[in-house]
N, C-alpha and C positions, 0 to 999 in steps of 0.2 A: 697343540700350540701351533698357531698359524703364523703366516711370515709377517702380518699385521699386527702381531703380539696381542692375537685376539682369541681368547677359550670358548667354547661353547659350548657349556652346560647340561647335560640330560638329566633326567628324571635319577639314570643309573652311570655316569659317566663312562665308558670303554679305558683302556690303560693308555691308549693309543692317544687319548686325549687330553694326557695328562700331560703337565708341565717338563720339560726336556729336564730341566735342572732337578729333577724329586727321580732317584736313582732306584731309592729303593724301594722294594715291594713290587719291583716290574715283572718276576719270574712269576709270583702267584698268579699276578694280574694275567700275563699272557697262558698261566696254564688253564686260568679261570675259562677263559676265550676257548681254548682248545676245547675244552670241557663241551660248550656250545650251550651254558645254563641260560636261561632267558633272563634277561636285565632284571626283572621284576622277582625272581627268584633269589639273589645273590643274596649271602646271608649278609646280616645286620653288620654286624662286627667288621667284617670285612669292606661294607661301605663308609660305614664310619671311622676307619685307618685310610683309606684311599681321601675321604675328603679332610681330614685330619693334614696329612701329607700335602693336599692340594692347596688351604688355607697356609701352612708353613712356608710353603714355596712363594705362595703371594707377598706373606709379610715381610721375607727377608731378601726379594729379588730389589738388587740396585738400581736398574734400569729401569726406565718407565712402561706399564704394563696396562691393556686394557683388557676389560674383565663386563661382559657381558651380562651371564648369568651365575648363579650359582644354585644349585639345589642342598635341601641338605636335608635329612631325616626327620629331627623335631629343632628347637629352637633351643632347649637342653643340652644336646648335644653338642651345638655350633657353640654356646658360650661355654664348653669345656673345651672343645678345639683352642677357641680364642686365650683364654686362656692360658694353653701350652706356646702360643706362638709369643715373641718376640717382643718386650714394648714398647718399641716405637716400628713403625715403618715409614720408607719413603715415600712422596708424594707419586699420584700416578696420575700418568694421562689424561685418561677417564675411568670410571668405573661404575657401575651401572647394579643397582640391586634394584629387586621387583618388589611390590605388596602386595599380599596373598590377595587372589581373586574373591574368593569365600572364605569366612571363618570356619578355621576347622581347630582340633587339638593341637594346640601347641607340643604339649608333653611326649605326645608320641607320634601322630601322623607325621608327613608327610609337606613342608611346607615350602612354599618359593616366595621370596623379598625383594619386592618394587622399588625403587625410589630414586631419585633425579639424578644428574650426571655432577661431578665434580670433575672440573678442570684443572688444568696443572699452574694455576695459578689459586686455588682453594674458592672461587666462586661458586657457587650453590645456586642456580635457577638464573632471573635475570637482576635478582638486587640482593644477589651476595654475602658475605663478610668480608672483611679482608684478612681472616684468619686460616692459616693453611690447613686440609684438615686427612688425615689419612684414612685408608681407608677400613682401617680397623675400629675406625670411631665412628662411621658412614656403620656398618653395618653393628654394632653395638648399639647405636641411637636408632635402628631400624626395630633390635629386636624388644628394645625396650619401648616401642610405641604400645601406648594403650588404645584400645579404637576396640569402638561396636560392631555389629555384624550389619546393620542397618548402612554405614558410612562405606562400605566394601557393595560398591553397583558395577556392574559388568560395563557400564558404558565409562564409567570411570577408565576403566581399565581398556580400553579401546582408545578412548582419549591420549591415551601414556605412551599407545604406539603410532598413531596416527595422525599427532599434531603437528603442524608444523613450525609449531614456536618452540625451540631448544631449550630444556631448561626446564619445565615444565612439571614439576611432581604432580601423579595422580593423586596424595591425599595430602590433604592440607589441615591437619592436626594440628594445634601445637605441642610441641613436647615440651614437659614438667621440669624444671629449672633445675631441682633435683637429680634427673636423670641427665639431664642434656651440659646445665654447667656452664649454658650461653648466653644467660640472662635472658632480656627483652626483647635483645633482636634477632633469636630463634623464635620466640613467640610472633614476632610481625613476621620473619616468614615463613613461617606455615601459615598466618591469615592470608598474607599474599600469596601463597601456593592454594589454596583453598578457593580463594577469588578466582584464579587462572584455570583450576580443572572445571568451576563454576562456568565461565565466561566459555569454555571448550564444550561443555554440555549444551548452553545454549546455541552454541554453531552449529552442532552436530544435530539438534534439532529444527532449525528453520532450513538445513541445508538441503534435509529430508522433503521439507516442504517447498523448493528450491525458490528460498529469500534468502536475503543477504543480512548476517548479522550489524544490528547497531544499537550501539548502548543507550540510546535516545529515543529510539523511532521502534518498535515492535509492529511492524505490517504483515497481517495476515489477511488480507481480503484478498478471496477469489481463491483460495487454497483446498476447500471442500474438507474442509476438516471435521472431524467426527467427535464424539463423546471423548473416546480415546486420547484423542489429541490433548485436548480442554483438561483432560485429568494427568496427563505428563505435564503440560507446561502449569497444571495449578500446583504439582505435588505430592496428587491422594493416591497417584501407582503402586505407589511401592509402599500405601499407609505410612509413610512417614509425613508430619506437617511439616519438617522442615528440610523434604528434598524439592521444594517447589523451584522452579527454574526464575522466576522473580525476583528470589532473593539475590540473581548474582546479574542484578539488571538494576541497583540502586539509582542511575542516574536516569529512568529510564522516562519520560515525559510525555508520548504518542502512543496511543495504543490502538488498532483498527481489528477488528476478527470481521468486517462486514462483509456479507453475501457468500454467508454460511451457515445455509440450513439447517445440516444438521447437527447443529450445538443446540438448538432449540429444547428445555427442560433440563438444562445439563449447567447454565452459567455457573451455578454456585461457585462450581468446581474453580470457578478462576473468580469469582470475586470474594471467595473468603479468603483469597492471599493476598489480596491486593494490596495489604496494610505493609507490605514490604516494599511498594513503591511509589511513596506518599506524594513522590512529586509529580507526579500522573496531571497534565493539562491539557489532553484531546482525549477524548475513550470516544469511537464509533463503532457501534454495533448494528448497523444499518442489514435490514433482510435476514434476520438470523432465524425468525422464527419463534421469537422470545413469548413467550407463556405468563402468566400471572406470576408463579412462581417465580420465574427469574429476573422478574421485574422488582418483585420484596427483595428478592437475595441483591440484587443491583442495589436499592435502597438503603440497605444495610450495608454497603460497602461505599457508600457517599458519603460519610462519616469519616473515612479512610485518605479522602482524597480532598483535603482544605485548598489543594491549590486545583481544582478543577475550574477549566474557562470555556470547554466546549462540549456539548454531549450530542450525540447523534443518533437517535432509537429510529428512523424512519424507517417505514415498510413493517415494521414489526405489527402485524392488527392487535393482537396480547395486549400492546399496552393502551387501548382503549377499554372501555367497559368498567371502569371503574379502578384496572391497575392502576393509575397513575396516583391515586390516593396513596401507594406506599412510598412515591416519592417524594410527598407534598413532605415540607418540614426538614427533609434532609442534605438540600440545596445549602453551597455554601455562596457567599457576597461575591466572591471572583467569577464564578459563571459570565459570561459576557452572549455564548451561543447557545443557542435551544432548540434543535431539530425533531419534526414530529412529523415526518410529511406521512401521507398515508397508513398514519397508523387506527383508522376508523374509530377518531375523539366524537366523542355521540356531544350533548349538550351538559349531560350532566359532568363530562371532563371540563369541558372549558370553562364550567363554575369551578372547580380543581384548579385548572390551569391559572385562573385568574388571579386564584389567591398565590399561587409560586411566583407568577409577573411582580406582583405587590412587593414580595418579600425579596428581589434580585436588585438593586440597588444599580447594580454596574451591567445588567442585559442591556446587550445593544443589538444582537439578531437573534429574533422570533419568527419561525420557518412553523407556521401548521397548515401546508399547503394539501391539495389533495384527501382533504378530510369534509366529505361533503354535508355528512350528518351533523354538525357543528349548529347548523340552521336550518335542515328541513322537518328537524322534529316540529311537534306540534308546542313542544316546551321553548319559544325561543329567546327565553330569558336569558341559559345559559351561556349564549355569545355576548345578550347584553353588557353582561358581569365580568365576561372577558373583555369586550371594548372600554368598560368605563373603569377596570384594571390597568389598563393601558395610561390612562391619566397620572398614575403613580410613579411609572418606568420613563421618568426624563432622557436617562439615554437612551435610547432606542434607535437605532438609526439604522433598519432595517427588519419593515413587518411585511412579510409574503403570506397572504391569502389566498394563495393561484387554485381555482376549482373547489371554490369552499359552498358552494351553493348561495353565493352572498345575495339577499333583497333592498330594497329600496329601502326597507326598515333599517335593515342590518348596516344598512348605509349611513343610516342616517342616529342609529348610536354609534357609529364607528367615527362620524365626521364631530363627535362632542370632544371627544378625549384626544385628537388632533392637536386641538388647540392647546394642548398642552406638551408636545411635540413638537418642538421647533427645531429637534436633532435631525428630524427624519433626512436620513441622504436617499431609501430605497424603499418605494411602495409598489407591491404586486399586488394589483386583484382581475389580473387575466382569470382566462374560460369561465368568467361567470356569465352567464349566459341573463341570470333572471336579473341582469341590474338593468335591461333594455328599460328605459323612460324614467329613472331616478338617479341617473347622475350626479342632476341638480342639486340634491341634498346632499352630496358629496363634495362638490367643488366649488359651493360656499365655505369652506372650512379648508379648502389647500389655498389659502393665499398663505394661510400663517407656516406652512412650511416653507420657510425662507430659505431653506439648503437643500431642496430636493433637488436630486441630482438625475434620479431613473424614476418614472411613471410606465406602468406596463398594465394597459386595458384591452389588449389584443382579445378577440373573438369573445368579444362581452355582447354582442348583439346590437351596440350603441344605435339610436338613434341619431335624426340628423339634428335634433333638439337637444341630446346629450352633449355631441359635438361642440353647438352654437355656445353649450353651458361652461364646455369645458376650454373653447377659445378666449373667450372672456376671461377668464383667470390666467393663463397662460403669461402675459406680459407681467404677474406680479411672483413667477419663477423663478426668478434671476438666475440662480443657478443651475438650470432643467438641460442637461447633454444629450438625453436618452427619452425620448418620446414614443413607445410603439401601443399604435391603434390600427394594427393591418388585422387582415382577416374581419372588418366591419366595412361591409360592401357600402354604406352609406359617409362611408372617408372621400370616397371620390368626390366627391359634390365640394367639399369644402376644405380642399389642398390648400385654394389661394388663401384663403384667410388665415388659413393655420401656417403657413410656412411667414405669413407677414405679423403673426402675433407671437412666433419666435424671435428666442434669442442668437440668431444665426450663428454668428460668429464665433458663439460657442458650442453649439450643437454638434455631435459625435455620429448619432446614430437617431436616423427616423424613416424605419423600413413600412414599406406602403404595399408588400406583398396582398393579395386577394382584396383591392380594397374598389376595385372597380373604378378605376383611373380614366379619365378620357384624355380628349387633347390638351384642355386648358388646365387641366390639373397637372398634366404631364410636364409641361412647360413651364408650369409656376414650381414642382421641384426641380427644375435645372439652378432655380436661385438660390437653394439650400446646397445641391452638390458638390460647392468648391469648397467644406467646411466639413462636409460629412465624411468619416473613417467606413462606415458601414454603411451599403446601397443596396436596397432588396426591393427591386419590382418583381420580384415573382410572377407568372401566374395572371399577369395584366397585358391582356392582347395589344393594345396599345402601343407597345414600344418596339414590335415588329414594325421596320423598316423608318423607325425615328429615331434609333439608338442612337444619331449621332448629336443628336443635341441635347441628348445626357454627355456624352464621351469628351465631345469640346468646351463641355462646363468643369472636367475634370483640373484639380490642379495635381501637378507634378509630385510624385514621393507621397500625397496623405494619404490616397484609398486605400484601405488593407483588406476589403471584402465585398467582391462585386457577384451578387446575385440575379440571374437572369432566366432561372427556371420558368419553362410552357409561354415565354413573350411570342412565341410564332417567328423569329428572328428568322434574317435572311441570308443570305450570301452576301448582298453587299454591308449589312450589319457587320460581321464579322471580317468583311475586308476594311472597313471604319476602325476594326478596334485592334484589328494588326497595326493598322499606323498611328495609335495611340499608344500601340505596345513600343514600334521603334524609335519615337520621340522622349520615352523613358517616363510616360507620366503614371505607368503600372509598376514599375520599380519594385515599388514596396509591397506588391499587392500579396496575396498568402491564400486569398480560397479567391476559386474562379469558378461559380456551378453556371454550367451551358447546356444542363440538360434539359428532356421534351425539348428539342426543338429538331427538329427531324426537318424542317424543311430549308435549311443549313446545305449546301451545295459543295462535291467534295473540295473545290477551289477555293471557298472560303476556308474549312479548317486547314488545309496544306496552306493558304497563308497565313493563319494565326501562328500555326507551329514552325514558319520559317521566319519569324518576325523576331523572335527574341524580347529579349527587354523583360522576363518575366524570372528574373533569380531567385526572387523571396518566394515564389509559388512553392505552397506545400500542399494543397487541395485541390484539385480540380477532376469535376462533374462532367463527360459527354455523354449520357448516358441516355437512352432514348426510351418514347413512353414503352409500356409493357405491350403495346398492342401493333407495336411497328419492329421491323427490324430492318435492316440494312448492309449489306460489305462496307469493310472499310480500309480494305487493302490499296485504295487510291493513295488514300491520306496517311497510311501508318508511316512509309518511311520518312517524311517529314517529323514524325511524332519520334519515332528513334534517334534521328537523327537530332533532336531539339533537346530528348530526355539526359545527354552530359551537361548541359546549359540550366538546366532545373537543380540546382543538390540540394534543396531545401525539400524537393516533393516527398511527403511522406503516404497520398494514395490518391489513385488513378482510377477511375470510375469508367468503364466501356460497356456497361452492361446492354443487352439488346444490339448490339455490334455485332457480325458476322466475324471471323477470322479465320483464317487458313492455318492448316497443322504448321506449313512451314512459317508463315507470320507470328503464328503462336509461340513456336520455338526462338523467334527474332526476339521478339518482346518479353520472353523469360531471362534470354540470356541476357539480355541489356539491364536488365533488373535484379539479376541472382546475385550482386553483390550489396546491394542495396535497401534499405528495410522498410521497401514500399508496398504499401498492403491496395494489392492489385485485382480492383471489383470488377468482372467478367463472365458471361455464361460458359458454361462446360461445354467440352467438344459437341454436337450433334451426337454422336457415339452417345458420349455417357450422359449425356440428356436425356436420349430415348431410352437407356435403362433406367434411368432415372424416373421418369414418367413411367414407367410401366410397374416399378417398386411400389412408385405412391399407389396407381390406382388398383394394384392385385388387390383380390380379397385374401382376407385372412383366413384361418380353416377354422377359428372360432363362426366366421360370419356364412 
């Protein structure tokens, strides 16, 4: 007995351990000792008077007493102890009985009792009775719990020491009214103790995977999870169907396992539980590596999930080739998202696809981007039947075709079922390369998209007759914020018309990156700049040493993303756009890329960085091409000196930059508290090991 009125229990208790008040029996006990018999030796009889004597002592001590463990021989024998003692006793402290680990004999092994803490006011876990209760009826309703061997898992029982929520029973049984005597509301709680060792299983499993439990959102991308894995969280470990961790995740809505290889042949494992959590409205399984196979078993559990609204299969190649036909049919009305990027849909899917379009009433985004085989079969019927499917799906307000290998043809059944499209807010049919010279059958049919809000034809090859085709519609946009035609070197030519056949005033975003800019187109978007959030000359020699008559068209607080990568920019560029920085018209800005431009003098950036005026910056680029390098110990203290004035930056790009070990040390420690992901080359040192690793040969070669 310890001064905390606390026992601690052995397998074979010592005498030494016994209750001060229990007198007698002390002489056998200490000659037992003398003896020097090993615990596990002591005859029966004799343990069974010592715990006899130790139970008596419990039930008749007046004082409050906490009681840890208790061992005792079989479960026989403690209710003939019980029994002999007393009947009533008074409330205690706490008191603490365990549930055996494994099922074993009751009748005769060896067994130890689990179970939650009572308080001295008689509450039981965290939603109680208000009936006091002793603890001779704690451990009576313990021994008469009935439980299979299947409900006794080791993690349980790890859960019971290592939670941190008080209160907590590892099993959550209910006991028979018969036994227990406490009607209904012993049966709710044990469902709530059962819930709570449930909800402790699932922490202890994501915490393994180091995410954060939430009863809503289940996120495992990026966790490299195995077969293993996928068979704990479905259930099938331990062959029982109803240990799946699912079950204790009722309210659970998001599910992500994306960019996880290797579950690849393995889903079943988690979609034949899924019926446990019906209210499921995100499942992304993006890059898993999903098979024919787990594309049916997926199929089969969309049944499961009537409120599904988003599905996300991209990167998986599996589900092209004719899987998708196990999912044709089992689509429910609420779907609203459809993701399929690169999962290689030949033609004969998008005849498949077509008919799922048909049947979605309420799809509103169709994502089958990076699937180029769609249209370079020789069959290319099967897009048709996908386009003129589209004529069915009224809400749709958001179709991306990005690198679908789209033709003039394909253009021209895609611009039929348009017209029946009037939702449309977001059309993609970037990196098509072969739409070069049939635009025009395309932007006859976007007037009637009366709400398009983003058009994206970037690196389409457009001609300067697409252009001419696609200015011409433009004024019947009304709602167009988002125009990108960069990366088509034949944009330069026709800035002014395009910037005067916008809608200015509402215009967000029209980046002219690689579009071969000269003077007069340069000049005609300074008329768009005081209206646009997002500014990208990239890569357009042109704006070397005219930056400023982009910068004095800026207005105050809108820019939030100023791109100015490979312009050949100067020193006095960058002394320009320090005193647009201290006038406050970059306030809001958040990404600032300044890189290739090496021929930037270290005066300029020591004035940029002494300029201020840059709080919202969380991005910014110095980064120079791969075939120059430079020091940049002129300019860094300016750069540290300016980095407390930044707290929004979350990374730093100096790549191709020179630094010195002690700069290097400046610039970490400025940063070690902070969680900026800092893009730089390795010392010279670990460079040239570095280089000498890549080019060793192997001793295979």
């Amino acid at each position: 007995m310890e001064a905390n009125g606390t026992f601690h229990g052995l397998k074979t208790p010592p005498p030494s351990a016994l209750l001060t008040e229990e007198r007698r029996g002390g002489e056998e006990d200490a000659a037992l000792d003398r003896h020097n018999n090993p615990p596990q030796k002591l005859h029966t009889l004799q343990l069974r008077e010592r715990q006899r004597r130790l139970i008596h002592s419990l039930c008749s001590r007046a004082a409050p007493v906490k009681v840890e463990k208790v061992s005792v021989l079989s479960t026989t024998h403690l209710q003939e102890v019980l029994r002999c003692a007393p009947p009533a006793a008074p409330p205690m402290s706490k008191f603490s009985v365990y549930q055996p680990f494994t099922p074993t004999d009751q009748s005769e092994s060896q067994t130890e009792l689990y179970t939650t803490q009572v308080n001295s006011d008689g509450q039981r876990g965290r939603d109680g009775g208000n009936q006091r209760r002793s603890p001779l009826d704690v451990i009576m309703n313990q021994i008469r719990r009935k439980r299979t061997a299947s409900d006794r898992k080791p993690l349980g029982r790890l859960l019971s020491r290592t939670s941190d929520r008080t209160g907590i029973p590892e099993d959550g049984e209910a006991e028979g009214k018969e036994e227990r005597g406490h009607g209904s509301g012993c049966v709710a709680e044990a469902v709530e103790s059962e819930r709570d060792v449930g909800w402790g299983r699932v922490c202890v499993f994501l915490q393994r995977l180091g995410k954060k439990a939430d009863s809503r959102s289940l996120s495992l991308a990026h966790c490299d999870l195995t077969a293993t894995d996928l068979l704990e969280l479905g259930g099938c470990r331990y062959s029982d169907p109803d240990s799946t961790l699912l079950q204790f995740l009722p309210q659970l809505q998001e599910v992500d396992v994306s960019w996880n290889e290797l579950i690849g042949g393995c889903l079943k494992a988690l979609t034949s539980h899924l019926q446990h959590v019906g209210g499921i409205r995100v499942l992304r399984l993006c890059s898993c590596r999903l098979s024919a196979n787990d594309i049916a078993a997926l199929g089969e559990a969309l049944s499961c999930m009537p409120l599904l609204e988003i599905l996300d299969l991209s990167w998986n190649s599996g589900v092209g080739g004719g899987a998708l036909q196990s999912l044709l049919g089992n689509f429910h009305p609420p779907l609203r998202e459809l993701h399929l990027v690169a999962c290689q849909l030949t033609a004969a899917d998008a005849t498949l696809l077509g008919g799922v379009v048909s049947a979605l009433p309420t799809l509103c985004v169709l994502d089958v981007s990076c699937n180029p085989q769609l249209t370079q079969e020789a069959d290319v019927s099967g897009f048709t039947e996908l386009a003129s499917s589209l004529s069915h799906a009224a809400s749709v307000t958001t179709l991306r075709l990005h690198a679908c290998g789209l033709t003039p043809d394909s253009l021209e059944a895609l611009g039929g079922s348009l017209r029946c499209l009037p939702s449309v807010r977001e059309l993609d049919l970037s990196c098509n390369k072969s739409l070069a010279g049939g635009l025009n059958r395309l932007t006859a049919h976007l007037a009637h998209l009366t709400h398009l809000e983003s058009l994206d034809l970037h690196l389409c090859c457009l001609t300067r007759t697409d252009l001419e085709a696609l200015i011409q519609v433009l004024p019947s946009l009304t709602a167009l914020t988002d125009l990108n035609v960069s990366s088509n070197k034949e944009t330069g030519g026709v800035v002014h018309s395009m910037v005067s056949a916008l809608p200015l005033t509402q215009m967000r975003r029209l980046p002219l990156s690689s579009c071969s800019l000269n003077e007069e187109s340069f000049t005609a978007l300074a008329l768009a700049v005081p209206y646009l959030r997002f500014v990208d000359v990239s890569w357009c020699k042109v704006v070397g040493g005219r930056l400023a008559l982009l910068l004095d068209a800026l207005q105050p607080s809108v820019i939030l993303e100023l791109r100015l990568s490979s312009c050949e920019l100067t020193t006095d560029d960058l002394r320009h756009l320090a005193a647009v920085c201290r006038r406050g018209c970059l306030s809001s800005l958040r990404v600032l890329d300044l890189s290739y431009n090496g021929s930037v003098g270290d005066e300029g950036w020591s004035g940029l960085f002494a300029a201020g005026g840059l709080s919202s910056l969380a991005d910014v680029d110095l980064s120079l091409s791969p075939s120059t390098s430079a020091p940049c110990s002129a300019w860094l203290p300016p750069l540290l000196s300016a980095l407390p004035q930044l707290p929004a930056l979350t990374r730093l790009a100096v790549q191709r930059w020179t630094v010195g070990s002690q700069d290097r040390k400046k610039l970490s420690h400025c940063l070690r508290k902070r969680s900026v992901l800092l893009e730089w080359d390795p010392p010279q040192k670990d460079a040239a090991l570095l280089f000498k690793a890549t080019n060793q040969d192997s001793p295979e070669e």
